[in-house]
C-alpha positions, -999 to 999 in steps of 0.1 A, spaced: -257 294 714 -287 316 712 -310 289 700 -297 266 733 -303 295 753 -340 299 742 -349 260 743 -334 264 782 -358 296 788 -391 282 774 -381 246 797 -380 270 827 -412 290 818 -429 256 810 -417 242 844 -427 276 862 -462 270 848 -466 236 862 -462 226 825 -450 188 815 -421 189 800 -409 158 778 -372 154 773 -357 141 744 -358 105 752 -392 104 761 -403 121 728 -384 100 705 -404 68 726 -434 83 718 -430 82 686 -413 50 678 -436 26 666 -450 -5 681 -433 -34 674 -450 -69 668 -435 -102 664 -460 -127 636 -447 -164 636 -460 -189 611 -450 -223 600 -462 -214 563 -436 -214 535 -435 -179 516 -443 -192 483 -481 -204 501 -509 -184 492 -520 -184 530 -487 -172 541 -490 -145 513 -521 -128 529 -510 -131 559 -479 -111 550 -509 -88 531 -523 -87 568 -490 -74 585 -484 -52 558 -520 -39 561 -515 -32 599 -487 -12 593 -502 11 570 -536 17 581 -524 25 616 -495 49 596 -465 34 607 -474 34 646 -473 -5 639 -443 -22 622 -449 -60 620 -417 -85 619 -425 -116 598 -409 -144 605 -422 -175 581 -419 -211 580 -410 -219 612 -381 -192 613 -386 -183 648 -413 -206 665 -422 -243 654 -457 -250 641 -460 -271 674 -447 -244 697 -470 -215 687 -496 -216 716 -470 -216 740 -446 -189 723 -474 -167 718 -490 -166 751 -459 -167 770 -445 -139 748 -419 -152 728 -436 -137 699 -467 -112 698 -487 -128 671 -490 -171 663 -510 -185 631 -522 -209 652 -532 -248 643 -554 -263 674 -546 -300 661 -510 -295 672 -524 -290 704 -556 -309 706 -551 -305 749 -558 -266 744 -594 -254 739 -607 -290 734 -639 -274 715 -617 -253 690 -613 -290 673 -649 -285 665 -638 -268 633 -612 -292 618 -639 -330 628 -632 -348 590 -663 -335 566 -674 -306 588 -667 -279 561 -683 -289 528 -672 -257 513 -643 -233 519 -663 -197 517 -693 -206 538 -674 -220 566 -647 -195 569 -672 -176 571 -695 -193 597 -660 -197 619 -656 -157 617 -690 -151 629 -693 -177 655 -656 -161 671 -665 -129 667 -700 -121 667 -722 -149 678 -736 -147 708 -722 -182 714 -692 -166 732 -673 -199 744 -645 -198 719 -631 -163 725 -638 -160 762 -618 -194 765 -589 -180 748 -587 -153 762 -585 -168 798 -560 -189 779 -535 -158 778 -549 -149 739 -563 -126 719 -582 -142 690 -574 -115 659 -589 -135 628 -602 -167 616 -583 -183 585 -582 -221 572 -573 -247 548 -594 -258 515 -606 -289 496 -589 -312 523 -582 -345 499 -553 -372 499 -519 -368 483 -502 -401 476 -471 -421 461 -493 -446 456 -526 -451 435 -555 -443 459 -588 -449 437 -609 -468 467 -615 -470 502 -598 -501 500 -568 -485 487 -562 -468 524 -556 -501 537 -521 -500 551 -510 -464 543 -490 -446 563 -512 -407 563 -504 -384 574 -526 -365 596 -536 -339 622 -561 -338 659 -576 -368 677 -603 -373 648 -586 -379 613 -567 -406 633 -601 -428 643 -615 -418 607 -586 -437 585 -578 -461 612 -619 -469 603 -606 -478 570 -574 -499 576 -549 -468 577 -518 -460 600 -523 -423 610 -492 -406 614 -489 -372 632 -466 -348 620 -462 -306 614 -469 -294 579 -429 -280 571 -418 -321 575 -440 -340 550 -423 -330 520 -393 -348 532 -415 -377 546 -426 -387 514 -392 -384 496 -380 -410 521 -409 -433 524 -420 -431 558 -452 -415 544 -475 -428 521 -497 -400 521 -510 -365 534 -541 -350 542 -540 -316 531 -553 -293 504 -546 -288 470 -534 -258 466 -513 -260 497 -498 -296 479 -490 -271 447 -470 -245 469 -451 -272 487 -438 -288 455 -456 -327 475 -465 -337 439 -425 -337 432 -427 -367 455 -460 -381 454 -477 -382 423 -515 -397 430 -540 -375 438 -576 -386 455 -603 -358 450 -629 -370 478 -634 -340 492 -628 -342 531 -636 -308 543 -623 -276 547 -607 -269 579 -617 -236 581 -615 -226 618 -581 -220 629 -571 -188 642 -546 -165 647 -539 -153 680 -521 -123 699 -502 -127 733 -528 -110 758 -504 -82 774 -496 -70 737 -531 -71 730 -540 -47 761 -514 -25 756 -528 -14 721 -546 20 723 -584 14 712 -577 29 679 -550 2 668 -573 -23 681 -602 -11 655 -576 -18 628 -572 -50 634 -612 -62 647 -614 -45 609 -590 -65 591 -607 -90 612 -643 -90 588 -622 -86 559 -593 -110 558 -619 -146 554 -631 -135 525 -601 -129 508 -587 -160 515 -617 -178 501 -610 -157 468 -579 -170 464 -585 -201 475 -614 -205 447 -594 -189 419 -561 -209 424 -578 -240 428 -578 -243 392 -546 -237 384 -531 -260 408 -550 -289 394 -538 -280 359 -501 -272 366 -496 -304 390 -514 -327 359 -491 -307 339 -462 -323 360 -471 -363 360 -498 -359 389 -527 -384 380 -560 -375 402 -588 -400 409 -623 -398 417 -640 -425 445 -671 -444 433 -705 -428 449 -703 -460 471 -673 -452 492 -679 -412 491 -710 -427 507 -694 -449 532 -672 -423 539 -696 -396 545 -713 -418 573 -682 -425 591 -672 -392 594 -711 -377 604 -710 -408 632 -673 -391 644 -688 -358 650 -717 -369 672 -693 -392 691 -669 -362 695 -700 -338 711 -710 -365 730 -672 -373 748 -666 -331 753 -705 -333 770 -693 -356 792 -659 -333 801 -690 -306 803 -684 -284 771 -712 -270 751 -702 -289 722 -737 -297 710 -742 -263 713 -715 -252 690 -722 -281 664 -755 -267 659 -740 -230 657 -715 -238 633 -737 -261 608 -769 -232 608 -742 -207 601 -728 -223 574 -760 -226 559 -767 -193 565 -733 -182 543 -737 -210 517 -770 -187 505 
C-alpha cells in the first residue's frame, strides 16, 4: 500500500512539474523489439539460405535484441514469384528477391543475371555490391526505391552450368531439351541452340525432373547438391555460364523509414560484409559438391573449346542486343554494362 502510494505521489510531482509521464503500456512498447518479417524461396539445407538466416540472426544481436527477425524459408509465407509484390506492399518486411521472376520490374536489374556476364563468383558479387551501394552510377537503388524498396544487400548464385537426365557433352546435345530457365535472356540463348526454355521457380524443378517435363536446369552446383537434383538427373555439363551475382534483397520502404539511424547502420554494415562471405562458401563447397554428387552416380562433362567458343559469342552478342533494346526504352544500360565489367575487373585483381 505504501509503495502504491509513493508511485501515485512522484506521478503527481512529475505532472506538477510539467514532467512526461509514461504509463505502463507505453513503457513496455518502448521496449519491445522491432519485429521483421524475411521471406525466401530457399530450402534450409542451402548454403545461401544458411547466411541469410546468419544475416537475421546477426541483426538481432548487433542491434541487442531491439530487432527480432522471423524467418520464414522456402516459400513458407511468400512464393519465389510473389516477393516484389509482398515486400513492397507489406506483406512481409524483408524479400530475397530474384529480378527474373519479374523481368517487368527494374528492367536494368536484369543487367546482372545476361548469360556469361559474371565469369567468376567473388569479383562480381562484389562489383554488384559496389555498383548498388557506392558507385556513383546511382540508377539501381534510386529506381528501387521509387519502386516502394529499400535495397539492404547484394547476394547471388555461382558456377551457373546445366543439370540433366540426359547426357549433355555438345552444343548439339541442347537440341530438343526442355531447360529450364530464368529472365528474357537465357530463353533467346538456348533457343539459339535448338532448346525449349521452360520458366519455372527454383522450389518446382526438383519435381519437374522426376516426372519428365524437364530435361534440364540451369543453376549452380552447389545449389543442385542442396536440392538433392542429382537424385533425379544425373549428367552434369561444366560450361561455365556465369554467376548471377546481382540479385538483391530488399526491405518494404515504410519499415525501412521507420528504423532509427542507428539500426539502419547495422544493416548498411552487414551490407559490405555479407558478399564476401557468400563467395567463401561458395568457393569452399564447390568442391565438395562435385565430389559427393560423383560419389552418388553423377557423371560431369566438359564441352570441346569449339562450342565454349561458339557459346561465348552468342552470349557476348546477347548482351549488346540487350543494352541496345533498354536504350531504346531510354535506360542507361550502356552505362551500367560498362560499370559493371570495369568493376569486376577492378575486384578480380
Amino acid at each position: 500500500m505504501r509503495t502504491t502510494l509513493r508511485a501515485v505521489a512522484l506521478i503527481l510531482a512529475m505532472a506538477g512539474l510539467g514532467l512526461p509521464v509514461a504509463s505502463p503500456a507505453q513503457t513496455a512498447a518502448s521496449t519491445s523489439p522491432i519485429i521483421l518479417k524475411k521471406a525466401d524461396f530457399g530450402a534450409p539445407a542451402q548454403s545461401r539460405t544458411k547466411l541469410s538466416m546468419w544475416w537475421a540472426t546477426e541483426v538481432e544481436q548487433r542491434s541487442q535484441g531491439r530487432v527480432k527477425v522471423q524467418y520464414f524459408p522456402a516459400d513458407s509465407l511468400v512464393k519465389a514469384a510473389d516477393v516484389f509484390e509482398g515486400t513492397r506492399g507489406g506483406v512481409v518486411d524483408i524479400g530475397i528477391w530474384v529480378q527474373a521472376y519479374n523481368p517487368a520490374v527494374s528492367p536494368l536489374s536484369a543487367l546482372f543475371t545476361l548469360p556469361g556476364i559474371s565469369p567468376a563468383f567473388r569479383p562480381a558479387v562484389l562489383a554488384a555490391s559496389e555498383l548498388m551501394f557506392a558507385s556513383d552510377f546511382s540508377f539501381f537503388r534510386d529506381e528501387l526505391r521509387k519502386l516502394g524498396v529499400e535495397p539492404i544487400y547484394v547476394w547471388g548464385v555461382s558456377d551457373q552450368e546445366v543439370i540433366a537426365t540426359k547426357p549433355v557433352g555438345s552444343i548439339a546435345a541442347l537440341k530438343g531439351l526442355k531447360i529450364r530457365v530464368i529472365g528474357r535472356e537465357w530463353p533467346k540463348l538456348i533457343n539459339e541452340f535448338g532448346a525449349a526454355p521452360v520458366a519455372m521457380p527454383w522450389p518446382e524443378v526438383y519435381e519437374a525432373l522426376s516426372r519428365g517435363t524437364l530435361d534440364a536446369n540451369v543453376g549452380f552446383v552447389t545449389a543442385n547438391r542442396d536440392s538433392k537434383l542429382h537424385e533425379v538427373a544425373k549428367h552434369h555439363t561444366r560450361i561455365r555460364l556465369g554467376a548471377a551475382a546481382g540479385p538483391v534483397a530488399i526491405m518494404n520502404k515504410g519499415a525501412w523509414e521507420r528504423l532509427p539511424e542507428e539500426l539502419k547502420a547495422i544493416i548498411r554494415q552487414l551490407a559490405r560484409e555479407f558478399p564476401a562471405r557468400l563467395a567463401d562458401i561458395y568457393e569452399k563447397e564447390l568442391g565438395d559438391a562435385i565430389k559427393e554428387m560423383e560419389g552418388k552416380g553423377v557423371k560431369f562433362y566438359d564441352w570441346p573449346e569449339g562450342d565454349r567458343a561458339r557459346l561465348r559469342t552468342a552470349m557476348e552478342a546477347l548482351w549488346q542486343g540487350w543494352a541496345s533494346e533498354q536504350e531504346g526504352k531510354g535506360l542507361p544500360a550502356r552505362e551500367a554494362l560498362r560499370h559493371y565489367l570495369a568493376l569486376q575487373q577492378k575486384h578480380a585483381r
